[in-house]
C-alpha positions as a printed NumPy array, in Angstrom:
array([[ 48.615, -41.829,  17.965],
       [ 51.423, -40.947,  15.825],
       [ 53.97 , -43.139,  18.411],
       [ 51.207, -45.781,  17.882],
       [ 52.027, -46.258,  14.493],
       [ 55.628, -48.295,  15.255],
       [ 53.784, -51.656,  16.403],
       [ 51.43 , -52.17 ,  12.824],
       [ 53.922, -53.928,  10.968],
       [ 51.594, -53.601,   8.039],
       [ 52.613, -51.001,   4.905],
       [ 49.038, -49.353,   3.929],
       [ 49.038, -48.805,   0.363],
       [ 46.092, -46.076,   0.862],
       [ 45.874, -44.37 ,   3.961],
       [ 42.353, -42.318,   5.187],
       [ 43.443, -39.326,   6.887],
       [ 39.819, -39.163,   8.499],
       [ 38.509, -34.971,   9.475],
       [ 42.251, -34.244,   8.224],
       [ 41.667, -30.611,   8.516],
       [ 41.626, -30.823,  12.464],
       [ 43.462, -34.114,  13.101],
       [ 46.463, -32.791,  12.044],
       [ 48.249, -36.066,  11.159],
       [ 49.178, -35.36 ,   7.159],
       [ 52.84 , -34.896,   7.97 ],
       [ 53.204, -37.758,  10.389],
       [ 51.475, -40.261,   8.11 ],
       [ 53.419, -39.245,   4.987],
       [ 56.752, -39.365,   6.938],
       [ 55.669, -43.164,   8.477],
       [ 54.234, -43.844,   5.15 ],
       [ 56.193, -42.512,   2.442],
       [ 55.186, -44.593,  -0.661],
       [ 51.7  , -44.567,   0.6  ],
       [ 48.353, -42.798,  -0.338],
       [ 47.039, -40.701,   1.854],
       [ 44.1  , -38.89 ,   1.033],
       [ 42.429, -36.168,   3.471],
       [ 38.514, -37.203,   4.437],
       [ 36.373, -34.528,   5.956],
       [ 32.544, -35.747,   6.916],
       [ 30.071, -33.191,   4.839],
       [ 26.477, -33.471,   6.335],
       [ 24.581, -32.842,   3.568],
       [ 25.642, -36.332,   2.12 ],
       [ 23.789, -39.185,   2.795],
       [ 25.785, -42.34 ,   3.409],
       [ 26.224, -44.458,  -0.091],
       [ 25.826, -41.559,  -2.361],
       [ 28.649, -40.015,  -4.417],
       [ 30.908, -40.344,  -7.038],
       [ 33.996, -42.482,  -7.403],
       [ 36.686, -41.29 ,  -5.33 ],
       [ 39.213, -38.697,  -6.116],
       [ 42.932, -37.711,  -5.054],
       [ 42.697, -34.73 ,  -2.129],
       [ 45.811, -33.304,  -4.664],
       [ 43.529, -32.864,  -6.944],
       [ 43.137, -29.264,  -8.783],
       [ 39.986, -27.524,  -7.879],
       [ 36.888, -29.073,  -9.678],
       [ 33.889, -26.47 , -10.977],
       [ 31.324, -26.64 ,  -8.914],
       [ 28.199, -24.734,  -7.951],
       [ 28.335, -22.948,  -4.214],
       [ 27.286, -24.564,  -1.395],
       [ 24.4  , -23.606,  -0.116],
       [ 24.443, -20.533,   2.892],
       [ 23.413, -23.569,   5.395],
       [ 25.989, -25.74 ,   4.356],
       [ 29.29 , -27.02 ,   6.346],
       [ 31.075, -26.251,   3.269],
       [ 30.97 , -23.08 ,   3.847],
       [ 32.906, -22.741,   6.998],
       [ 35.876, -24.468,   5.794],
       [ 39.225, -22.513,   4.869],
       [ 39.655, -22.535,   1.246],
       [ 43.504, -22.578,   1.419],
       [ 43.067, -25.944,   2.819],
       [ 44.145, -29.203,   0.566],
       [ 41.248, -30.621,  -1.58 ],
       [ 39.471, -33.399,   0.444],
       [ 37.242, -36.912,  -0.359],
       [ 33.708, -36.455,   1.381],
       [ 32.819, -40.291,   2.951],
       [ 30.813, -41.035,  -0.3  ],
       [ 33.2  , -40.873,  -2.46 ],
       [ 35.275, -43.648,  -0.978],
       [ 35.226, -46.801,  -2.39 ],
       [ 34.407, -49.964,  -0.339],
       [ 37.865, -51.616,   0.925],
       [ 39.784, -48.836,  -0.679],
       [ 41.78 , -48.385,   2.335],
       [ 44.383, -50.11 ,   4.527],
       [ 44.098, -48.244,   7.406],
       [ 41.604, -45.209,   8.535],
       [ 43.483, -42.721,  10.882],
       [ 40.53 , -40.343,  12.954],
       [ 42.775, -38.455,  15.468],
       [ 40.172, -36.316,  17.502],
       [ 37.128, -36.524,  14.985],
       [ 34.471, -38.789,  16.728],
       [ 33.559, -37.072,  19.29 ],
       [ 32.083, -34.108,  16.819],
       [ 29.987, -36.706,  14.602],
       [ 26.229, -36.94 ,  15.608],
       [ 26.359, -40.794,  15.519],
       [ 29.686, -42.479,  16.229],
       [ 27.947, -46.034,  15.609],
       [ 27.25 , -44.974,  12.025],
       [ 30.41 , -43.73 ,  11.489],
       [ 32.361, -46.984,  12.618],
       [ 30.404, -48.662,  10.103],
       [ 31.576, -46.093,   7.283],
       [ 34.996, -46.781,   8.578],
       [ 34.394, -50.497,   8.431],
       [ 32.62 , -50.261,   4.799],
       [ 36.087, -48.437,   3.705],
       [ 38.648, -50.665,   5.13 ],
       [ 40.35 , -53.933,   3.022],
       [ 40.199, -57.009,   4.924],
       [ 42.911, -56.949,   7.477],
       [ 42.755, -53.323,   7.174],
       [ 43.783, -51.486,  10.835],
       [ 41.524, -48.835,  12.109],
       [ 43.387, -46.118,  14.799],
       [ 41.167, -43.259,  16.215],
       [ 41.075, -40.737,  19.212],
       [ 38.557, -38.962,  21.01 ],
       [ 37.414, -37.662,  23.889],
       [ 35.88 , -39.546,  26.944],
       [ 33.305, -39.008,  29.399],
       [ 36.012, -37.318,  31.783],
       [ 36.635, -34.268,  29.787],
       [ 36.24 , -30.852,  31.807],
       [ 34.894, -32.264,  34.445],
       [ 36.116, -29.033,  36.233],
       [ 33.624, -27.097,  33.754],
       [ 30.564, -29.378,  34.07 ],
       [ 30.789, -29.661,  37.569],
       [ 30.953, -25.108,  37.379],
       [ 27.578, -25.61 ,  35.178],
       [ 25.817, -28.129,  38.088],
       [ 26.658, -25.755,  40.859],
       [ 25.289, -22.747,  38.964],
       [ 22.512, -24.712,  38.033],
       [ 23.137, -23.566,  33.914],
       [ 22.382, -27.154,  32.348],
       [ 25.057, -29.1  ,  30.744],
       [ 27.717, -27.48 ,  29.303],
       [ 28.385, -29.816,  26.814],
       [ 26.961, -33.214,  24.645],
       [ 27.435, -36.29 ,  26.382],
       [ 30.569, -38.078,  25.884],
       [ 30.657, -41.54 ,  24.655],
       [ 32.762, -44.079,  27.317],
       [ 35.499, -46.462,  25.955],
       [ 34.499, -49.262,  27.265],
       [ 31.277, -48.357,  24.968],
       [ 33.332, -47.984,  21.703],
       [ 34.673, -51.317,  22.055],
       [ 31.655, -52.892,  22.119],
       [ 30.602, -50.706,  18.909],
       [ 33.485, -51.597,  17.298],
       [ 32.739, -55.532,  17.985],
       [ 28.774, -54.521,  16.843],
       [ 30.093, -53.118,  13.782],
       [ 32.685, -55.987,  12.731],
       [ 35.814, -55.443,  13.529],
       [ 38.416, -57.712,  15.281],
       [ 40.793, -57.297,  18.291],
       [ 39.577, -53.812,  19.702],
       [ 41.82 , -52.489,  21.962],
       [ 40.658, -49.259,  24.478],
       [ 42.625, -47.387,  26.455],
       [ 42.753, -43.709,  27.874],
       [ 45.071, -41.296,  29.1  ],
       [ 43.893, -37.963,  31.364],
       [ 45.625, -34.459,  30.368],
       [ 45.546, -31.158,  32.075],
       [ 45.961, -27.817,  30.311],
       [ 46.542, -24.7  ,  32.444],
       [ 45.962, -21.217,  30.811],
       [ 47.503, -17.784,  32.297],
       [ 43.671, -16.66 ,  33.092],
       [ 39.962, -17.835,  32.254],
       [ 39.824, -15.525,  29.217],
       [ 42.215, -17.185,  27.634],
       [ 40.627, -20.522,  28.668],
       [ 37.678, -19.556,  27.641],
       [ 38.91 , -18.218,  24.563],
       [ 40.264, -21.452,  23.658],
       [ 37.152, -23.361,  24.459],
       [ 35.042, -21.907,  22.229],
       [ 37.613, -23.418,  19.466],
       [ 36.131, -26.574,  20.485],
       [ 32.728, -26.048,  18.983],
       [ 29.522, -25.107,  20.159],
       [ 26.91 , -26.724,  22.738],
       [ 25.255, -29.594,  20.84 ],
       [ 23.102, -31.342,  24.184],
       [ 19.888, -31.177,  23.294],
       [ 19.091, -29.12 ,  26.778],
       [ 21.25 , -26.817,  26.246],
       [ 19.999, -23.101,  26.974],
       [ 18.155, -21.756,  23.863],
       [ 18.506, -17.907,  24.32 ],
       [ 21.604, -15.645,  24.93 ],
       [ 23.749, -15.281,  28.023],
       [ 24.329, -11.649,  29.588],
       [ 27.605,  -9.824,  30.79 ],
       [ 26.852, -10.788,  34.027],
       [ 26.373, -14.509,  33.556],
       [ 29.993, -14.467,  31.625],
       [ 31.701, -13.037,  34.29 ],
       [ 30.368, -15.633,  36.926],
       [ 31.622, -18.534,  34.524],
       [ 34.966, -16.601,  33.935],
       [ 34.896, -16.493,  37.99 ],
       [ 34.572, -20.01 ,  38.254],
       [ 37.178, -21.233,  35.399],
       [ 39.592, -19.014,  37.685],
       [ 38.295, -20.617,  40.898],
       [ 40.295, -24.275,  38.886],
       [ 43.479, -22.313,  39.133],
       [ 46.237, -23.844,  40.919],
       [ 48.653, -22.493,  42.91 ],
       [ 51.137, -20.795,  39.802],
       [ 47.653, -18.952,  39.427],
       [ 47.38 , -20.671,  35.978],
       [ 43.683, -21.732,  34.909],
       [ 43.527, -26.054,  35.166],
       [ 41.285, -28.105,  33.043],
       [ 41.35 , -31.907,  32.251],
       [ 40.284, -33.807,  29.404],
       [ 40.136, -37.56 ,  28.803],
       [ 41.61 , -38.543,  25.457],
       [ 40.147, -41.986,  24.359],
       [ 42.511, -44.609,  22.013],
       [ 40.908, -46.909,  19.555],
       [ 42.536, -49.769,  17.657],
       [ 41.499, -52.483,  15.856],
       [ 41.383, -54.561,  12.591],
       [ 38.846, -55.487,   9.777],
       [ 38.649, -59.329,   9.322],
       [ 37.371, -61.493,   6.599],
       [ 33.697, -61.619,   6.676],
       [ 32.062, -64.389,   7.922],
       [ 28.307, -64.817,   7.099],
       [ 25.931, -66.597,   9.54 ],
       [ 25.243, -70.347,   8.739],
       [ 21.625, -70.079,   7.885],
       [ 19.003, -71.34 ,   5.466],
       [ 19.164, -68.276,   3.039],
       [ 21.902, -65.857,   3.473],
       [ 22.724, -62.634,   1.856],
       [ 26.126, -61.344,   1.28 ],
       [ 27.241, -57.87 ,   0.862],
       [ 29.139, -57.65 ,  -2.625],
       [ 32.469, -56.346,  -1.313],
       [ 32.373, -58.87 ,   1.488],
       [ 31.625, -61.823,  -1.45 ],
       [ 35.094, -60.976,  -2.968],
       [ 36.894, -59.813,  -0.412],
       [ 36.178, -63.666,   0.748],
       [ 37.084, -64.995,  -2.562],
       [ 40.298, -63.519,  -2.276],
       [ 40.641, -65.022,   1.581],
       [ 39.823, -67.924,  -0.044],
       [ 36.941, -68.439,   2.021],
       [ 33.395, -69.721,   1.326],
       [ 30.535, -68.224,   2.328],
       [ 28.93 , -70.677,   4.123],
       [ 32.373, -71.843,   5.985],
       [ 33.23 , -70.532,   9.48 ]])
């Protein structure tokens, strides 16, 4: 994504670092973006969309506030890590471009997430994002249907279906493409190991109860069975490219139309009219 960045010819003033923590991009947007904002975002569940305070810098100094409660995300996070906005707290067309490198797939409902990216972005703002596709370890969910475990994983969301969200949503000139990666490991505990960095089993059907001893070593027999022939454990993931831009909003002609605030100016300063196409 980070190559990416050469064709926008556009200088963000403020720049959304979107699930920072794991997208790892902070250096590469600061050094492509030097006089820019860029302020870390990290999606807290226990905020409903809309709600929040105005928005802060992530270099902020450590606010007081009461501990999160034991069920809360909050809590899992590493508290040497840099201060960051939740969605909330980000103003409507603060930004000039959102940057989600690997974050998507994680979020319970991509759809309403495109439309918090949207909601944040300045008209002609540019929206870049990653994920991963349907075709990610296929090696491991084809392991699972043999063995007849369930799925191994939540279903995966195709590109060809995040463009059309991204035209459902509003924004302009989506572009989709995908790239297929293998990873080899020296042996399926290290694999496995790594895996489990991923996150846990979200699918609905996913087994309820614990697995035995004896049911890991049959999957740690099959993620050796992938090995090619350097002996080194092979799995493939799908990596998912989104681009595309926020345009000037343009209401529906129709006998009584309502128009978002934010949209109202941000065509005022377009110099558009509401009821003009």
């Amino acid at each position: 994504m980070a190559d990416r960045l050469a064709v926008v010819k556009m200088q963000p003033q403020t720049v959304l670092d979107w699930g920072a923590r794991t997208g790892g991009g902070g250096a590469r947007l600061a050094a492509a973006y030097p006089r820019a904002s860029v302020l870390a975002v990290e999606p807290d569940l226990g905020s409903a969309p809309g709600q929040g305070g105005p928005a802060r810098p992530a270099a902020a100094g450590p606010q007081p506030t009461q501990p999160p409660p034991w069920w809360s995300p909050r809590r899992w996070r590493r508290t040497d890590a840099p201060l960051a906005l939740e969605p909330s707290q980000i103003d409507p067309g603060q930004a000039q471009l959102v940057w989600a490198n690997m974050v998507l797939h994680g979020l319970g409902d991509p759809l309403a997430t495109l439309r918090q990216w949207h909601r944040t972005l300045a008209v002609d703002g540019f929206l870049m994002f990653s994920t991963f596709g349907p075709g990610t370890l296929a090696e491991l969910r084809a392991l699972y249907g043999q063995e007849g475990w369930g799925p191994p994983m939540a279903p995966l969301v195709d590109m060809h279906d995040f463009g059309d969200m991204l035209v459902e949503t509003g924004f302009a000139d989506p572009v989709m493409d995908q790239e297929q990666i293998v990873l080899t490991w020296a042996d399926a505990e290290s694999a496995l190991a790594e895996l489990r960095t991923l996150g846990a089993n979200l699918h609905p059907r996913r087994v309820c109860g614990l697995r035995t001893p004896r049911w890991r070593e049959r999957l740690l027999d099959g993620l050796r069975r992938t090995a090619g022939g350097d002996g080194r454990v092979r799995l493939g993931f799908e990596i998912a490219y989104g681009h595309a831009f926020r345009p000037a909003p343009r209401p529906r002609v129709q006998a009584e139309a309502r128009v978002d605030l934010a949209d109202l100016r941000a065509m005022v300063r377009a110099g558009r009219h509401p009821d003009r196409r």
